[in-house]
C-alpha positions in Angstrom: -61.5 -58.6 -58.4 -61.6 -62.3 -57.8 -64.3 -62.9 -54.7 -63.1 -66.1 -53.6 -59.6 -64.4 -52.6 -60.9 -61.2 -51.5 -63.2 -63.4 -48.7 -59.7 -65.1 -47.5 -58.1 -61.9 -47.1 -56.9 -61.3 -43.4 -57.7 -57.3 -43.6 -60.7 -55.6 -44.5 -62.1 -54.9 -48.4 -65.1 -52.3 -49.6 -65.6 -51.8 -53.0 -68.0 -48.9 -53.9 -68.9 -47.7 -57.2 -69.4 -44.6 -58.9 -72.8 -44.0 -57.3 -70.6 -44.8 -53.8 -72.9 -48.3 -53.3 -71.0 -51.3 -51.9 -70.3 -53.3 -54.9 -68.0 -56.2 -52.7 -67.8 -56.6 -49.0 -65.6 -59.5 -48.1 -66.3 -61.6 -44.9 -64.0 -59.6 -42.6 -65.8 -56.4 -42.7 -68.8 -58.4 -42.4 -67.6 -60.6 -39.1 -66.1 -57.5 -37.6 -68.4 -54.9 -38.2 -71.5 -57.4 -37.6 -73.2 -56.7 -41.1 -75.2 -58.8 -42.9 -75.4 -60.0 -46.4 -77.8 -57.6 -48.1 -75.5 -54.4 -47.5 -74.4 -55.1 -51.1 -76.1 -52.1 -52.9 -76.1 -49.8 -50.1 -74.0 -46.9 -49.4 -71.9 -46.9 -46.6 -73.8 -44.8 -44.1 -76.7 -47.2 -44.6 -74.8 -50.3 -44.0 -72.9 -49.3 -41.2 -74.9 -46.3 -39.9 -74.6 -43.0 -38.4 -71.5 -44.0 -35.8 -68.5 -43.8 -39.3 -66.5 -40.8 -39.2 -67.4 -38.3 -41.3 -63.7 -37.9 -42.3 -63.8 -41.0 -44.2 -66.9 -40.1 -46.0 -65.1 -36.8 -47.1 -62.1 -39.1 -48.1 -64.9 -41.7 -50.3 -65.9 -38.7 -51.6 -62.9 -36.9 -52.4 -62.0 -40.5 -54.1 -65.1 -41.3 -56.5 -65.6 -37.3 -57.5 -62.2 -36.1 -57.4 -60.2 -39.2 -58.4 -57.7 -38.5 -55.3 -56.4 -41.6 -52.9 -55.9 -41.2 -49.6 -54.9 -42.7 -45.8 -56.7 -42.4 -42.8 -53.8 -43.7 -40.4 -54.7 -45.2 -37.0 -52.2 -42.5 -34.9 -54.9 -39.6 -36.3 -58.2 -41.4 -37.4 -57.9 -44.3 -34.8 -61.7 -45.5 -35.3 -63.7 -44.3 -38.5 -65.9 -47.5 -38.8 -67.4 -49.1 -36.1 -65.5 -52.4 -36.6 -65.3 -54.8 -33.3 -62.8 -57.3 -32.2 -64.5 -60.7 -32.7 -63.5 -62.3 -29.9 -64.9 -61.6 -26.1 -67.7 -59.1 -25.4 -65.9 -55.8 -26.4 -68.2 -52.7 -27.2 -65.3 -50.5 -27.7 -64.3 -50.2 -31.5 -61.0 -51.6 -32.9 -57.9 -49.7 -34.1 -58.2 -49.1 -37.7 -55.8 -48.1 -40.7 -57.9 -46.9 -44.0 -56.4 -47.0 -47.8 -58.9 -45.1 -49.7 -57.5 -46.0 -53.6 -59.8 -44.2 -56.3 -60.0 -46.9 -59.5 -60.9 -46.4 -62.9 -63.2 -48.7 -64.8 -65.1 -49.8 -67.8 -68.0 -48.7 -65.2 -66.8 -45.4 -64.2 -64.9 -44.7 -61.1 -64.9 -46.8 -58.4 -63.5 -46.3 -55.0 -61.8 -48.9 -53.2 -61.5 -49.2 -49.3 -58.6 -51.6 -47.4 -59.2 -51.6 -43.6 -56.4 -53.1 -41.2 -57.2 -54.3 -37.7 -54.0 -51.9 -35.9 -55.0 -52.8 -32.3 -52.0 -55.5 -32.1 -49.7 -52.9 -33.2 -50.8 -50.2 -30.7 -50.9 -52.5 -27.8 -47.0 -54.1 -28.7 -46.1 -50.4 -29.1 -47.5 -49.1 -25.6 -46.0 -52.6 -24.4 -42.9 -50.9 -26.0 -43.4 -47.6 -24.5 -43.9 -49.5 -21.1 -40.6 -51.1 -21.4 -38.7 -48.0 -22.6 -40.0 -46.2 -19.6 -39.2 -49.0 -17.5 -35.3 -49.2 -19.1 -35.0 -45.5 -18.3 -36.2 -45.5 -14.6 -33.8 -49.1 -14.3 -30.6 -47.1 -16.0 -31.8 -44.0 -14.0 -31.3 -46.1 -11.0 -28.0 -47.1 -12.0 -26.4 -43.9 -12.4 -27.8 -42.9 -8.8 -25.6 -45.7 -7.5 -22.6 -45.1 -9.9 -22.4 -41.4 -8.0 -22.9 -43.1 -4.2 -20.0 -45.5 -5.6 -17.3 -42.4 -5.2 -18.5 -41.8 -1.1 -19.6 -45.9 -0.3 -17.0 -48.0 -2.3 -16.4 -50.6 0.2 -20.3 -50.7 1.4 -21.8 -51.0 -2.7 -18.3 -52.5 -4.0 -20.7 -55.1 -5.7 -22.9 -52.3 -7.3 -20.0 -50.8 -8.7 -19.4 -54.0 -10.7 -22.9 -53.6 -12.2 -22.5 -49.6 -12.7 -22.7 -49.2 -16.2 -20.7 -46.9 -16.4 -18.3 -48.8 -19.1 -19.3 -51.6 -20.8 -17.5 -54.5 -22.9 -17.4 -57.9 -23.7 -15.1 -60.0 -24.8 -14.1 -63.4 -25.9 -11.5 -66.0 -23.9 -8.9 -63.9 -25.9 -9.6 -60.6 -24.7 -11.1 -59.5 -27.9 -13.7 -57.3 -28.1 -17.0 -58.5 -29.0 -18.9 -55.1 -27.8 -18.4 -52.1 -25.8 -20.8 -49.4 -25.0 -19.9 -45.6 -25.7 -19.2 -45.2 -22.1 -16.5 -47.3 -22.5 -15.3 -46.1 -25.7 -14.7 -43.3 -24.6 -12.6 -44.5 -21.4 -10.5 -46.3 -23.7 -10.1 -44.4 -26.2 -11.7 -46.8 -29.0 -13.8 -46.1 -31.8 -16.6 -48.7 -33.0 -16.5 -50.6 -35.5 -13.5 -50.0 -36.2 -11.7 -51.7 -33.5 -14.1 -54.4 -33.1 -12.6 -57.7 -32.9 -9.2 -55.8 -31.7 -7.9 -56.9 -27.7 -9.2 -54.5 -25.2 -5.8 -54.2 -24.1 -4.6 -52.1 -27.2 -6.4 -49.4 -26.1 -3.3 -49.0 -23.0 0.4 -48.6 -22.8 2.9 -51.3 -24.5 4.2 -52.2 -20.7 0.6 -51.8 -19.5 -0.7 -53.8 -22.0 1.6 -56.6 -21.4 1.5 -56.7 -17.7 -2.4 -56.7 -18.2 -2.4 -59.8 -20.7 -0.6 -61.9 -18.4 -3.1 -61.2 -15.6 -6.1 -61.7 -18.1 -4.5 -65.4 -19.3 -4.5 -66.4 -15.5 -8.0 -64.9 -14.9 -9.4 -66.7 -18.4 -7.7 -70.3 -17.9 -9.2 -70.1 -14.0 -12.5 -68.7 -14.8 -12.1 -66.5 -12.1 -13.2 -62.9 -11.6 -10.2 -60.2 -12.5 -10.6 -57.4 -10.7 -7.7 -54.4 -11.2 -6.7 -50.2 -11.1 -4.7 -49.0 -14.0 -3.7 -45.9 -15.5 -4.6 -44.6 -19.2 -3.3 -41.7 -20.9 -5.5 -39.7 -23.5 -2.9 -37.0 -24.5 -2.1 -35.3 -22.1 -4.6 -36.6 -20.0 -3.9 -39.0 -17.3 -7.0 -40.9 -16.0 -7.1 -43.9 -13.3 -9.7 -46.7 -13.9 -11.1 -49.6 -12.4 -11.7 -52.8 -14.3 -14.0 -55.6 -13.0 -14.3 -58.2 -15.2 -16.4 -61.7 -14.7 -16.8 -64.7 -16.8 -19.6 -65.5 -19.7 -21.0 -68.9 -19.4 -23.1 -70.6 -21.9 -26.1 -73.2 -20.9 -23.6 -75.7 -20.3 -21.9 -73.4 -17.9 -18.8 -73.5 -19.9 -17.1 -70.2 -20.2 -17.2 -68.4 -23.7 -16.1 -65.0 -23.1 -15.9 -62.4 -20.3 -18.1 -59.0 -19.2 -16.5 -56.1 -18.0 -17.3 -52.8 -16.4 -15.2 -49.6 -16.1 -15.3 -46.9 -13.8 -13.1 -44.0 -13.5 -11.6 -43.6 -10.3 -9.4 -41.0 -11.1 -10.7 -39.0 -8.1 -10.7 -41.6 -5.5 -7.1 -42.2 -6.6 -5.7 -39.2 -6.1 -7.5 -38.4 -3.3 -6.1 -41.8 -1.6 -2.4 -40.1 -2.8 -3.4 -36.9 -0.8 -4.3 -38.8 2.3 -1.3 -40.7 1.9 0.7 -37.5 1.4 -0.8 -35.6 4.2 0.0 -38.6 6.7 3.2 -39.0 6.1 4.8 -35.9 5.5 5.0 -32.8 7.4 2.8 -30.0 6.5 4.9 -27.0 7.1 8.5 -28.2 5.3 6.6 -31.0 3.1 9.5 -33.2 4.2 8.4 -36.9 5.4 7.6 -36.8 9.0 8.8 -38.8 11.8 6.5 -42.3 11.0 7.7 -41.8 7.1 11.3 -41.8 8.4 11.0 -44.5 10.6 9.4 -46.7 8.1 12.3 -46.4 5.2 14.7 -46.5 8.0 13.7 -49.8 8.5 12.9 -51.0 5.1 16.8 -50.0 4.5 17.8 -51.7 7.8 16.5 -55.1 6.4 18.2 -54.1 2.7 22.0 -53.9 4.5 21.1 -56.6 7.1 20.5 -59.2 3.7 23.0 -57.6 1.9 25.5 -57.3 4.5 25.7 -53.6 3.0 25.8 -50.4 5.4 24.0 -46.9 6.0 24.0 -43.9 8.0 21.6 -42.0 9.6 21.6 -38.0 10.9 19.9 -36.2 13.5 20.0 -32.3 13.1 19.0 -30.0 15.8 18.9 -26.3 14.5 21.1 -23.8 17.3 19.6 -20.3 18.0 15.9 -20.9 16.4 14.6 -20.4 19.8 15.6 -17.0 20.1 14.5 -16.4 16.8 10.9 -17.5 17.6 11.2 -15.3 21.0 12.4 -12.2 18.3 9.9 -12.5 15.2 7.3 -14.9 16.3 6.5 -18.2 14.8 5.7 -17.1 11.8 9.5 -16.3 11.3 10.2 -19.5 12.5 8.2 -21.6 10.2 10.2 -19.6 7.5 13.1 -20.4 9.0 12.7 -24.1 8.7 11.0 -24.3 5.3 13.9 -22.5 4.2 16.1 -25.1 6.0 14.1 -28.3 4.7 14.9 -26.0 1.2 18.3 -26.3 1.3 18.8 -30.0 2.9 16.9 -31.4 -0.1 19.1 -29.4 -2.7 22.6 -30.8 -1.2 21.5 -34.2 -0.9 21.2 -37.4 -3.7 17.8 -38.5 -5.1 18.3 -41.6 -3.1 18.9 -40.1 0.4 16.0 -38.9 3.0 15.6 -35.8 5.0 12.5 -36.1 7.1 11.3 -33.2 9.9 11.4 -35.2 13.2 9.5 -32.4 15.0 9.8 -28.9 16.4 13.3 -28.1 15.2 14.8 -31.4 14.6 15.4 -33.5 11.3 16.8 -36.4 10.2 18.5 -37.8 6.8 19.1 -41.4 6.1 21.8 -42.5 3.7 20.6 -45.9 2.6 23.8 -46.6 0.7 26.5 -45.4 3.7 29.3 -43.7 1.9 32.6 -43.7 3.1 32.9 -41.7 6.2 35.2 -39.0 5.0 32.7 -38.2 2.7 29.8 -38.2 4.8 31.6 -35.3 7.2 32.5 -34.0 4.3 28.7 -33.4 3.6 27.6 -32.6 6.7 30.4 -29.9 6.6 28.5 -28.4 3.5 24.9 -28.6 5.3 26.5 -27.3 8.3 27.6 -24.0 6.0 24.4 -23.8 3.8 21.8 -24.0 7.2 24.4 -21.3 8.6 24.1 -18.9 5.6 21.8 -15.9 6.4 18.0 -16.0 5.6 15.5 -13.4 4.7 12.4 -13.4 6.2 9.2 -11.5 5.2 7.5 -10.3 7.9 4.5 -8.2 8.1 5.8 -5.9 5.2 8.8 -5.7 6.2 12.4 -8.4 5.9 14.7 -9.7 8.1 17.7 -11.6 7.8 18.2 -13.7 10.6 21.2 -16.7 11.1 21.1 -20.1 13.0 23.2 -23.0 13.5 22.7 -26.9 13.8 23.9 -29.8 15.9 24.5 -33.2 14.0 24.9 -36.8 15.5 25.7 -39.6 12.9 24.8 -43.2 13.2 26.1 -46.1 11.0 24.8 -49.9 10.6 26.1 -51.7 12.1 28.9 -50.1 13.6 27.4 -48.6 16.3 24.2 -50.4 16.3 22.2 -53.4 14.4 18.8 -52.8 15.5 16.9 -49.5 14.5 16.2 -48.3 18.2 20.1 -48.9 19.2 20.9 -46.3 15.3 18.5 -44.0 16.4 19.6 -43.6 19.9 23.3 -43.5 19.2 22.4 -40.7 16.6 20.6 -38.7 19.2 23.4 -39.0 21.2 25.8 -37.7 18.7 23.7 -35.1 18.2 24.0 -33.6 21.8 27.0 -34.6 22.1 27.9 -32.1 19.5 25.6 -29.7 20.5 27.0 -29.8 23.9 30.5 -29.2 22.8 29.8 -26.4 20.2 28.4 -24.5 23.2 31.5 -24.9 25.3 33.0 -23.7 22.5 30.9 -20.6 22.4 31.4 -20.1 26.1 34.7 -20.1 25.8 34.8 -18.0 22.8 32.4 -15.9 24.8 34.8 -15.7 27.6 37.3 -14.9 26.2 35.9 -11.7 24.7 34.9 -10.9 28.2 38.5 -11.3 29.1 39.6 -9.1 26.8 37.1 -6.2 27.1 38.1 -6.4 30.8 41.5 -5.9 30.0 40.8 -3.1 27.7 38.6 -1.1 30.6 41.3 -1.6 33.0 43.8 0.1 30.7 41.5 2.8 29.9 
């Protein structure tokens, strides 16, 4: 063993022979462990004293008698010499990692000790650990926040861009450059596959080409892109929310975007139940009077700019009162689900039957046709409401009958504006109802007449 090199050696060398005396020491067991020069010839117990580990004796041991190498690693011997940093006025004992070789010589046996300084090592890995635990309380932080984003999205609408709940990035292009597995799994990707692939491949054909127009005005603006879309995994249909922000480099040029995911299939379809629930009735699920109201006048601005025409209804049911007084409500909410029932069955996709209120309802032809036909319908809505029901009540059924009134409005005809249709339909309306009960009076009378007659002759 060359002792010039040994001396250099940035780790620690004992070489002991057969009799286990120190036959080399180089100078970084000597400056750490604060030896001096004449421990050559003594054993190590004499030149470093009672304070080694007896481990590392039965190791020397083990090596000069039994020929057999060992380690003693720093995680479960951390000290067995007392070795000190040289720097500073430490007293406690450096980290230590011991390669006990057993050599073979023209001598005899010889056993040869390599000592590494590991207190670097342990203090970057509890620097490590530190981190680690630092990352997990940061990311456990996040996900606290991607929860409140569900009840607080307009209040934390910037935390939701951070939320890492999907991750990508991508270049100027829109291809992907990374993407955590959250957002694999949101889009249905699989790494590393489809690295280097547009994000956008990952949605519909129509989708996908709606979205890349959008992303080329966001990327030639440098602007934020923030949007909802729908993605279908099978037969699964899930809403999400991208947010997506531009990468600068140090010249603040941008290179590439970031984007973050969440699903918001939830929120959407809660925002469709809201929707639903506002604008339609709950006991006929027809549209209710502020949903009839509003297409009426989306339509009435349609005919007005295409010089087209339409028609509106309003339908007052005849006898439901007397029903209600009979069966109780219950029977009358039967009465007009079953009536909402068979409106919507008689009339076209494009026509709308809304429930006004009470017993009164409403249909709006957008596209008027001719008048002719329209009595001719209203003939056959007039039969179907008229046809007997069933109603289930308490166990038991009931087949009850009613009537309806109906007052037609076209534009522009008899009116331009949606107040002057609406009025001239309610109008109409009692206007029938008023003469269908003559009618019925007279009718009524009449058989009066004749079972006067037919007591008189009796």
């Amino acid at each position: 063993m060359h002792d010039a090199a040994v001396q250099v050696l940035d780790l620690g060398v004992v070489l002991l022979n057969a009799e286990g005396k120190i036959e080399i020491v180089n100078r970084w067991i000597s400056s750490h462990g604060r030896l001096s020069p004449s421990v050559v010839g003594m054993s190590l117990v004499e030149a470093f004293g009672d304070a080694i580990d007896p481990r590392l004796l039965q190791v020397v041991d083990d090596a000069l008698n039994r020929g057999r190498s060992n380690r003693l690693s720093h995680a479960f011997h951390p000290m067995p010499l007392p070795l000190y940093p040289l720097r500073g006025a430490a007293i406690e004992r450096i980290h230590q990692s011991i390669d006990v070789s057993a050599l073979s010589s023209s001598a005899g046996r010889q056993c040869l000790l390599q000592i590494r300084d590991m207190s670097e090592t342990i203090r970057r890995e509890a620097l490590l650990k530190l981190q680690a635990r630092q990352l997990a309380e940061e990311l456990a932080r996040l996900k606290q926040a991607q929860e409140d984003l569900a009840r607080h999205s307009l209040r934390f609408r910037e935390m939701a861009r951070l939320a890492p709940v999907g991750l990508f990035e991508t270049d100027m292009q829109g291809r992907l450059t990374y993407c955590n597995d959250r957002g694999q799994e949101l889009l249905g990707l699989n790494f590393p596959a489809d690295l280097g692939s547009n994000w956008t491949s990952a949605l519909a054909a129509e989708e996908a080409e709606a979205f890349h127009r959008r992303w080329k005005a966001a990327t030639e603006s440098a602007t934020r892109l923030t949007e909802e879309f729908q993605i279908s995994k099978g037969r699964d249909e899930r809403w999400l929310r991208l947010e997506a922000g531009p990468i600068r480099d140090t010249n603040q040029v941008p290179v590439g975007f970031i984007c973050t995911l969440m699903d918001v299939t939830e929120l959407q379809q809660r925002a469709q139940r809201h929707e639903h629930r506002a604008n339609h009735d709950n006991l006929t699920g027809l549209p209710n009077r502020g949903r009839f109201e509003q297409r009426l006048r989306a339509a009435l601005a349609g005919a007005q700019s295409l010089s087209g025409e339409l028609a509106i209804v309003y339908l007052d049911l005849d006898g439901f009162k007397a029903i209600n007084d009979e069966h109780g409500h219950a029977a009358g909410d039967q009465v007009l689900q079953q009536v909402g029932t068979r409106l919507r069955k008689l009339l076209r996709a494009e026509d709308l039957v809304a429930r006004l209120g009470g017993d009164e309802f409403a249909i709006l032809f957008p596209e008027a046709p001719p008048e002719k036909d329209v009595n001719h319908l209203l003939s056959k809505l007039s039969q179907s409401i008229s046809r007997p029901m069933t109603l289930a009540l308490n166990g038991t059924h009931a087949s009850v009958q009613v009537g309806c009134s109906m007052g037609v409005a076209r534009f522009p005809r008899q009116g331009e504006g949606i107040d002057a249709l609406l009025a001239q339909a309610d109008r109409a309306m009692y206007e029938h109802k008023l003469s269908r009960k003559r009618t019925d009076d007279d009718i009524s009378g009449f058989i009066d007449q004749l079972n006067g007659m037919k007591g008189r002759h009796a």
